[in-house]
C-alpha positions as CSV (number, residue, x, y, z in Angstrom):
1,X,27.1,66.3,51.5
2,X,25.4,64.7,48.6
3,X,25.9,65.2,45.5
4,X,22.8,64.7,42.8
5,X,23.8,63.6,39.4
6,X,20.3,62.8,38.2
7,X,19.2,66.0,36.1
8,X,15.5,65.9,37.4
9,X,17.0,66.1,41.1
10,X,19.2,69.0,40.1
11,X,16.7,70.9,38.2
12,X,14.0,70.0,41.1
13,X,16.6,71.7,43.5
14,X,17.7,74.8,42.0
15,X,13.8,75.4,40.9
16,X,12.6,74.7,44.0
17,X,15.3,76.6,46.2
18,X,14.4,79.8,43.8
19,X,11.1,79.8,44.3
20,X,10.9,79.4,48.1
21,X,9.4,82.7,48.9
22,X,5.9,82.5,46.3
23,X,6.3,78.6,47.4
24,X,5.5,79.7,51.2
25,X,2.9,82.1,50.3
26,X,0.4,79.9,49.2
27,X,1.6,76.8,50.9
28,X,2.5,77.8,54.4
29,X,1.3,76.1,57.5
30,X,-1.6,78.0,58.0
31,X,-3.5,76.4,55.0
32,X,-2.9,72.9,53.9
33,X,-5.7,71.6,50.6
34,X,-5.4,68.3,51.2
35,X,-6.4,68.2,54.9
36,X,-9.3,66.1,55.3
37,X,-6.9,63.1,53.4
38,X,-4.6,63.7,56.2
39,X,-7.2,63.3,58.7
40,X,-8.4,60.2,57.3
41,X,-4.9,59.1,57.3
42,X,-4.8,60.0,61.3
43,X,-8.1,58.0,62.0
44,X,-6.1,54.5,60.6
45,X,-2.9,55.6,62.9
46,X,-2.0,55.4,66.5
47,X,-0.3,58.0,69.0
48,X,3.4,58.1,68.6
49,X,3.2,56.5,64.9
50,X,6.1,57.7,62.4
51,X,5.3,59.1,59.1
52,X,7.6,59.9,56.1
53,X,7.2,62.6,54.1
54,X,8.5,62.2,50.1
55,X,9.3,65.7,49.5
56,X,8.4,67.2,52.5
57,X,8.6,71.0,51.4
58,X,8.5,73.1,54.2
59,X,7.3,70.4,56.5
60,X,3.7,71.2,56.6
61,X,2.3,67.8,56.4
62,X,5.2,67.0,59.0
63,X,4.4,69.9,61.2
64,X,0.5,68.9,61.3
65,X,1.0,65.3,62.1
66,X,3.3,65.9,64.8
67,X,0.9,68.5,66.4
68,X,-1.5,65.6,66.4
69,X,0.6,63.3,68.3
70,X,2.7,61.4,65.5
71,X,6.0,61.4,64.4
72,X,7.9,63.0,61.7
73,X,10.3,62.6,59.2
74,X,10.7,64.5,56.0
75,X,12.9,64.2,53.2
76,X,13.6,66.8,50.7
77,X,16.2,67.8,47.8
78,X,16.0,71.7,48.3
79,X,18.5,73.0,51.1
80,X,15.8,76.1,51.3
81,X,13.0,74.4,51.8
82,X,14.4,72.1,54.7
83,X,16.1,75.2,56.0
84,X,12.3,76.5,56.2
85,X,11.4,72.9,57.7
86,X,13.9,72.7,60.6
87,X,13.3,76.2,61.6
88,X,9.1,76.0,61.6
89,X,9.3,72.0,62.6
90,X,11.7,71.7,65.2
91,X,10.3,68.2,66.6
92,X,10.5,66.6,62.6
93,X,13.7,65.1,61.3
94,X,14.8,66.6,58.3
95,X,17.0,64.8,55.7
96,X,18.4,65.6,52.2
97,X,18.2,62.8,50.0
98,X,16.6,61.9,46.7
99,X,13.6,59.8,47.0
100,X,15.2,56.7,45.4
101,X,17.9,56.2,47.7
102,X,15.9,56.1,51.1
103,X,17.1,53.7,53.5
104,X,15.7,53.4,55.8
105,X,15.1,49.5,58.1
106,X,12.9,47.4,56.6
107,X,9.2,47.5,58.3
108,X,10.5,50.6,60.5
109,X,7.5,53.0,59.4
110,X,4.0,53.2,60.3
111,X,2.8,55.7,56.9
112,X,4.5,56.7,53.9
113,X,2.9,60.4,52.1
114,X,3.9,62.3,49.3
115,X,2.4,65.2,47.9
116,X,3.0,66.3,44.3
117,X,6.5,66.0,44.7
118,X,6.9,62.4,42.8
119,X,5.5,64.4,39.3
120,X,9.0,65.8,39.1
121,X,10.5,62.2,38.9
122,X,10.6,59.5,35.7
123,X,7.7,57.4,35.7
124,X,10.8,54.4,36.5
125,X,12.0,56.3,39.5
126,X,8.3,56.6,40.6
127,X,7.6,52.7,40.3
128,X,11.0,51.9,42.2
129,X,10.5,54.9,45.1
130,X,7.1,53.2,45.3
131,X,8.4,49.6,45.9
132,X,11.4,50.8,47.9
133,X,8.1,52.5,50.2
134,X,6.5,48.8,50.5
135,X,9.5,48.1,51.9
136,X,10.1,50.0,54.5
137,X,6.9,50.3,55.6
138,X,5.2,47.8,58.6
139,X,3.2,45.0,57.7
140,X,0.1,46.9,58.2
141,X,2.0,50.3,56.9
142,X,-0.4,53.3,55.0
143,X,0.6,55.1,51.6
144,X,-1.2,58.2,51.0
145,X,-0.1,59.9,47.8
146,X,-1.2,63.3,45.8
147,X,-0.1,63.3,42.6
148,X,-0.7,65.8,39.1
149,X,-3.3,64.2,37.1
150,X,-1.5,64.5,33.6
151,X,-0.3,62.9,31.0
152,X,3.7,61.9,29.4
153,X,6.4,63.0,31.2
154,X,9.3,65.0,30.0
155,X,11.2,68.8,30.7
156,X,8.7,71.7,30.9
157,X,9.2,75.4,31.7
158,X,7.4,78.3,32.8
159,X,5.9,77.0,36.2
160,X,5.7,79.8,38.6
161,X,6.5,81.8,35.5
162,X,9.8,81.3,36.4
163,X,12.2,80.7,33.4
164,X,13.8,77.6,34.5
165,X,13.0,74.0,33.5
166,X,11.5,71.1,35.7
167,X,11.0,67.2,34.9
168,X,7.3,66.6,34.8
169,X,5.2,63.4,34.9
170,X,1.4,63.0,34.5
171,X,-0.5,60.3,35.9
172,X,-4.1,58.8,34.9
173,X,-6.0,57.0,38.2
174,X,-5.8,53.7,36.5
175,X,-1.9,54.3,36.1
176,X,-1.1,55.0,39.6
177,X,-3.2,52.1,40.8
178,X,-1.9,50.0,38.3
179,X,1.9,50.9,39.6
180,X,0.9,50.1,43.7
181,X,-1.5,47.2,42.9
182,X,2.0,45.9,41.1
183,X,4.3,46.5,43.8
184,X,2.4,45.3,46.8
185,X,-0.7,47.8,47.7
186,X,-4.2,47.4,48.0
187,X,-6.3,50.6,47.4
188,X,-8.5,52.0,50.3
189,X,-9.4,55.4,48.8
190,X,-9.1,57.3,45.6
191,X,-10.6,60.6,44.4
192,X,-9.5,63.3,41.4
193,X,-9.9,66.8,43.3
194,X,-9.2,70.2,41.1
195,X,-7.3,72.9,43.0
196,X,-6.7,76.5,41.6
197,X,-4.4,78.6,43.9
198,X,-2.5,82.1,42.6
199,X,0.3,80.7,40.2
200,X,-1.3,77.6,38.7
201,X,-4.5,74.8,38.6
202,X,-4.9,71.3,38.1
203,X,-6.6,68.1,38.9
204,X,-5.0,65.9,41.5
205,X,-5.2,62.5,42.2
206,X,-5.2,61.7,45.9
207,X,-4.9,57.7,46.6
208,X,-5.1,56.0,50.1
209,X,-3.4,52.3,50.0
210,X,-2.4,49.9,52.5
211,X,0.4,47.1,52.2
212,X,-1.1,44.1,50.9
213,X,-1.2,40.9,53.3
């Protein structure tokens, strides 16, 4: 069992593990917004290539990658939404951990992704989860990330219109590139895309990077 002492992972977890049901609605495996960066992310890969998933959710990203011939592995802090995971994404591995203490070998992964889940981390966690990804990734490794474009960080509430607090942290372009130019990245893609779904909108910042030679 582990136990999270950080508050932003314990507020992430309970939030997260209450709202599972509207969550699922609009983010289920049937509709996924940022598909096309997925697919470019696929045309840089090859069959039987292991991606990790920073927050994996319900595995949705996981689910679609392995349906394409990858493999998956998915990381999460809510014990709802990996439930949701193993039951939809039998062929992904599923682990509950907070995003800076992955361990995994050094080199040992072909693509690290993470969708809007690093907004609910400090800005430090997000530099070191971001080094700690250069890491393990392969020489030639991929990072394709989605994050809340935004500004501060800090507690907010009312998300979901739920009345319990989450850590939040908005990010400029020039910010994000600045953080993965820093550790080791070299920027292939970037774009600011606005999504509107039933509970919430926003403009996201989707970057495609590769590990620097």
């Amino acid at each position: 069992m582990i136990i999270m002492k950080k508050l932003h992972a314990t507020l992430a977890s309970t939030f997260y593990d209450k709202i599972i049901t509207l969550h699922h609605e609009e983010f289920n495996y049937k509709y996924l917004q940022y598909k096309h960066w997925l697919d470019l992310l696929i045309s840089k890969l090859k069959k039987r290539d292991t991606v990790l998933d920073l927050g994996c959710g319900n595995g949705r990203a996981i689910k679609y990658f392995i349906d394409r011939g990858l493999k998956g592995i998915g990381i999460d802090i809510s014990d709802n939404m990996l439930s949701l995971a193993k039951k939809h994404v039998p062929k992904g591995t599923f682990y509950k951990k907070e995003f800076t203490a992955i361990d995994f070998k050094p080199h040992s992964i072909d693509s690290v992704i993470s969708f809007f889940a690093l907004n609910h981390v400090p800005k430090s966690e997000f530099k070191k989860t971001m080094a700690l990804s250069k890491k393990i990734l392969k020489k030639d490794g991929l990072l394709l990330l989605g994050m809340v474009k935004g500004k501060g960080e800090g507690l907010f509430g009312g998300f979901y219109n739920q009345k319990l607090q989450l850590y939040g942290s908005g990010y400029s372009k020039k910010e994000i590139i600045q953080v993965l130019n820093k550790v080791g990245f070299t920027i292939l893609k970037v774009n600011i895309e606005h999504f509107k779904g039933k509970h919430f909108e926003e403009d996201d910042i989707y970057v495609l990077a590769k590990v620097k030679k």
